[in-house]
C-alpha positions in Angstrom: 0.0 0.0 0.0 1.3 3.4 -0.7 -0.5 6.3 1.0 -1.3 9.6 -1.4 -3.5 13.1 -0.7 -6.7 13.1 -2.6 -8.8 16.0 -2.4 -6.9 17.5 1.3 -7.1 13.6 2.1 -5.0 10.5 3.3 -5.7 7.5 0.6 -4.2 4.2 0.7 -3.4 3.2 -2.7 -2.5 -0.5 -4.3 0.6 -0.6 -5.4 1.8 -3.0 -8.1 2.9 -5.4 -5.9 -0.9 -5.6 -4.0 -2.3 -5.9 -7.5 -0.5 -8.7 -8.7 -0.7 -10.7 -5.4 -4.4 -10.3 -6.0 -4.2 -11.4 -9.0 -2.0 -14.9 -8.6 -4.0 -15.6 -5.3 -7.5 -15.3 -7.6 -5.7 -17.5 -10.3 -4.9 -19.8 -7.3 -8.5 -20.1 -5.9 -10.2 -20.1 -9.5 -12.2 -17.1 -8.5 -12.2 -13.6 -10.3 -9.3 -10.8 -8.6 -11.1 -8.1 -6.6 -10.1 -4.6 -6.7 -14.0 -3.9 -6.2 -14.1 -0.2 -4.5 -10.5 0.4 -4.1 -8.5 3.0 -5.4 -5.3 2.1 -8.1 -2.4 4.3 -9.2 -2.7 2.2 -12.6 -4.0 -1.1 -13.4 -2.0 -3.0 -16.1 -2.8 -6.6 -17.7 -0.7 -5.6 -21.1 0.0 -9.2 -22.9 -1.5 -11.7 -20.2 -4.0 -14.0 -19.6 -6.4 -14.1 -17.2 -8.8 -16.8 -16.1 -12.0 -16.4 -14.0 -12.3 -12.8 -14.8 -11.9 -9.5 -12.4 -13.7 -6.7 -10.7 -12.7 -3.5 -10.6 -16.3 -2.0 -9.5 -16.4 1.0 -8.2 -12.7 1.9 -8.3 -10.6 4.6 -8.8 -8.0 4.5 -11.0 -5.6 7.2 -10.8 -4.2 6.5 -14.3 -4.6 4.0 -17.2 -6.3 0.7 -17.2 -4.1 -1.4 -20.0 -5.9 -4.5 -21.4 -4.0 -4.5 -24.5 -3.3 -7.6 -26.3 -4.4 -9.6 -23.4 -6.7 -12.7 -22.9 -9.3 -12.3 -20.4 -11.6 -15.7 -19.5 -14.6 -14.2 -17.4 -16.5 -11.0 -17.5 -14.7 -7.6 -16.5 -16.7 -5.4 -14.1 -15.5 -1.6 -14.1 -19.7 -0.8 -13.1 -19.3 2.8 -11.4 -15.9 2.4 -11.8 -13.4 6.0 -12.6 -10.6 5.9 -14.4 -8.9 9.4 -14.7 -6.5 8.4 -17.7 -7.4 6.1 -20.6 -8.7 2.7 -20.7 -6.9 0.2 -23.3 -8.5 -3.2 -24.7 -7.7 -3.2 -28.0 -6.9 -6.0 -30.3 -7.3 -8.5 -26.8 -9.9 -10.9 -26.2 -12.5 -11.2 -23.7 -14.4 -14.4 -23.0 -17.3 -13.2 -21.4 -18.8 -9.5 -21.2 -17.0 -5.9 -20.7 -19.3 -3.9 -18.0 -18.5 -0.6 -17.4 -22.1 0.8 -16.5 -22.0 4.3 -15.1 -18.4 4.3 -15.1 -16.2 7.7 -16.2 -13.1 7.8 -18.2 -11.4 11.1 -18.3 -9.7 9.9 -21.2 -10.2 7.6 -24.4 -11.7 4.7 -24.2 -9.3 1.8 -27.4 -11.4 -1.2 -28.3 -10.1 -1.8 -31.5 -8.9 -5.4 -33.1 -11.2 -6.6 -29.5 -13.2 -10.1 -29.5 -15.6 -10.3 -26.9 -17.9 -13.4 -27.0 -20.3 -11.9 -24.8 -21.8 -8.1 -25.0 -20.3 -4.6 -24.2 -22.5 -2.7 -21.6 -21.5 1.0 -21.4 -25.2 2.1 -20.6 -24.9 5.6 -18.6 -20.9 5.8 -18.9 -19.3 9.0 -19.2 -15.9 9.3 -21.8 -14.4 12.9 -22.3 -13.1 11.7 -25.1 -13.5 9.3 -28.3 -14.6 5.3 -28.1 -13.1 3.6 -30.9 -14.2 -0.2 -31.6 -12.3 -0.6 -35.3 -12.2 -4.1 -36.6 -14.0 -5.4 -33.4 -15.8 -8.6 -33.2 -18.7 -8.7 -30.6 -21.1 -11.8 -30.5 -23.3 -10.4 -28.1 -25.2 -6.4 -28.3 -22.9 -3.1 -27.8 -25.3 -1.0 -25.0 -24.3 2.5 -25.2 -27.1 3.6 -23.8 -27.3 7.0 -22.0 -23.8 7.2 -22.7 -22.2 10.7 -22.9 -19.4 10.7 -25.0 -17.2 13.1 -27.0 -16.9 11.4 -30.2 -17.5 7.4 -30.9 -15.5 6.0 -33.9 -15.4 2.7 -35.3 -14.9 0.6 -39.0 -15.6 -2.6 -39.6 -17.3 -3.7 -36.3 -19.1 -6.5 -36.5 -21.9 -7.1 -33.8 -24.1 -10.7 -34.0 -26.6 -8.9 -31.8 -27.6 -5.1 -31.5 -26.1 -1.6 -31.4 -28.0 0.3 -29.1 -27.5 4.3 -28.3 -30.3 4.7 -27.3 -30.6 8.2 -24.9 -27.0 8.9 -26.0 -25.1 11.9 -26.1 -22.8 12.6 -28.5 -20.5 15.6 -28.1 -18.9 15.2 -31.0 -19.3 12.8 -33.6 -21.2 9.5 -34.4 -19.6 7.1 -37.1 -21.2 3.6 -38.0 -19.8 3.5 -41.2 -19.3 0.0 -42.2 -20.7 -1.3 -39.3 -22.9 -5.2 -39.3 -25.3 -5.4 -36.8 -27.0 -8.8 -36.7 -29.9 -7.1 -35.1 -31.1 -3.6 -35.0 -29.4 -0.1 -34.6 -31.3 2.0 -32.5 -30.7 5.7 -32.2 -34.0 6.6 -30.1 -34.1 9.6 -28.5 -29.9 10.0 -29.5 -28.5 13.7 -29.9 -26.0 14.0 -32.4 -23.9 17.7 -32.0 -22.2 17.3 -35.1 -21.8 14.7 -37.9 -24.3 11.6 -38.0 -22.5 8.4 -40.3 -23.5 5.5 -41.3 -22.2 4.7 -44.7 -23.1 1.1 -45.8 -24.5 0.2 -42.3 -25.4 -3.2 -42.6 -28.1 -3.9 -40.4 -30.5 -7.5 -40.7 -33.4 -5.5 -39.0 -33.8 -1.5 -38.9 -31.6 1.3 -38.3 -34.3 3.6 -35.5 -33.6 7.6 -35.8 -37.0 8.6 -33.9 -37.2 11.0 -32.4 -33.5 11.7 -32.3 -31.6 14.7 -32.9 -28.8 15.4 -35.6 -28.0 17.6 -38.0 -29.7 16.3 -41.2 -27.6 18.6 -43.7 -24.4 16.7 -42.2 -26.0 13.2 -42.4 -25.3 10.4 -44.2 -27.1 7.4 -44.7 -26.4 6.2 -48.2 -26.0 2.7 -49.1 -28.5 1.7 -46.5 -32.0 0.3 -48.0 -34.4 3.1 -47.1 -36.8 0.7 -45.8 -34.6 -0.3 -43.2 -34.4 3.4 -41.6 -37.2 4.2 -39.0 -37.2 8.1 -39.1 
């Protein structure tokens, strides 16, 4: 433990050493590792695997959270979590579901090259900046709903179930360019503050705008059967 001022306040504070203890010892009883309300300097799983899954619920991270390139065999649970730096998953794999409901990240938030078997369930998070999933494969749905986030980015993501915003607040941009949604992409009650994409959205069932809010001179829907979009 190393002991910091937060906020005119004493906090203990894992240090590298606690979170990989936590992690061998969870490996050791076959149970997910627990950081569930404590607060990290960083939190790092860069090129790893990890069975049984981890918890990182309502935690504060005072830097990055580095999934990269890693193998993760259970879900990961960031719900209410707050990471002040960046969080990193891309181009890893995840054998179970992403849950970062009601989490913020002060940062970025890199999914992209990901393969989750299971869904991503961002409902009510809060990004300052973008959310990229480019090139990701996702077999269950992607829940961004109520999410407020700067800009969202992705190409070539490829979701067996449904793409769901929902609620959501874009700062910036939305881009679902190239996206295939098994099911449907819905866009209810969305708002959109600058450019609205989805160029040769492949979608099995409908791509829903109502009642959403975008700039329709910046739009672009083209290459997407017309009796697919819900307006």
């Amino acid at each position: 433990m190393e002991e910091f001022v937060i906020a005119g306040k004493p906090v203990l504070i894992l240090s590298k050493k606690d979170i990989d203890a936590e992690i061998e010892q969870a490996m050791l009883d076959r149970r997910p590792a627990n950081f569930a309300g404590k607060t990290l300097k960083s939190f790092s799983l860069m090129e790893k695997t990890l069975d049984y899954g981890i918890t990182l619920e309502n935690a504060l991270v005072i830097g990055n959270v580095f999934f990269a390139d890693s193998t993760v065999n259970g879900n990961i649970n960031l719900g209410g979590a707050a990471v002040d730096g960046s969080f990193y998953f891309n181009r890893g794999k995840l054998i179970g579901n992403l849950i970062l409901e009601n989490a913020w990240v002060g940062q970025t938030v890199n999914m992209a090259g990901i393969n989750i078997t299971g869904s991503i369930l961002f409902a009510k998070m809060r990004v300052n900046g973008f959310v990229s999933l480019t090139k990701a494969v996702v077999l269950g749905n992607v829940d961004f709903r109520a999410i407020e986030v700067q800009n969202y980015c992705q190409g070539d993501l490829k979701v067996k179930g449904d793409i769901l915003f929902k609620n959501a607040q874009i700062n910036g941009f939305l881009d679902l360019s190239g996206a295939i949604a098994t099911g449907s992409v819905n866009l209810e009650n969305a708002l959109v503050r600058q450019r609205l994409a989805a160029i040769n959205l492949r979608v099995e069932e409908t791509l829903s705008l109502k009642d959403s809010i975008y700039n329709k001179g910046l739009a672009d829907f083209s290459g997407i059967p017309q009796e697919k979009i819900i307006q």
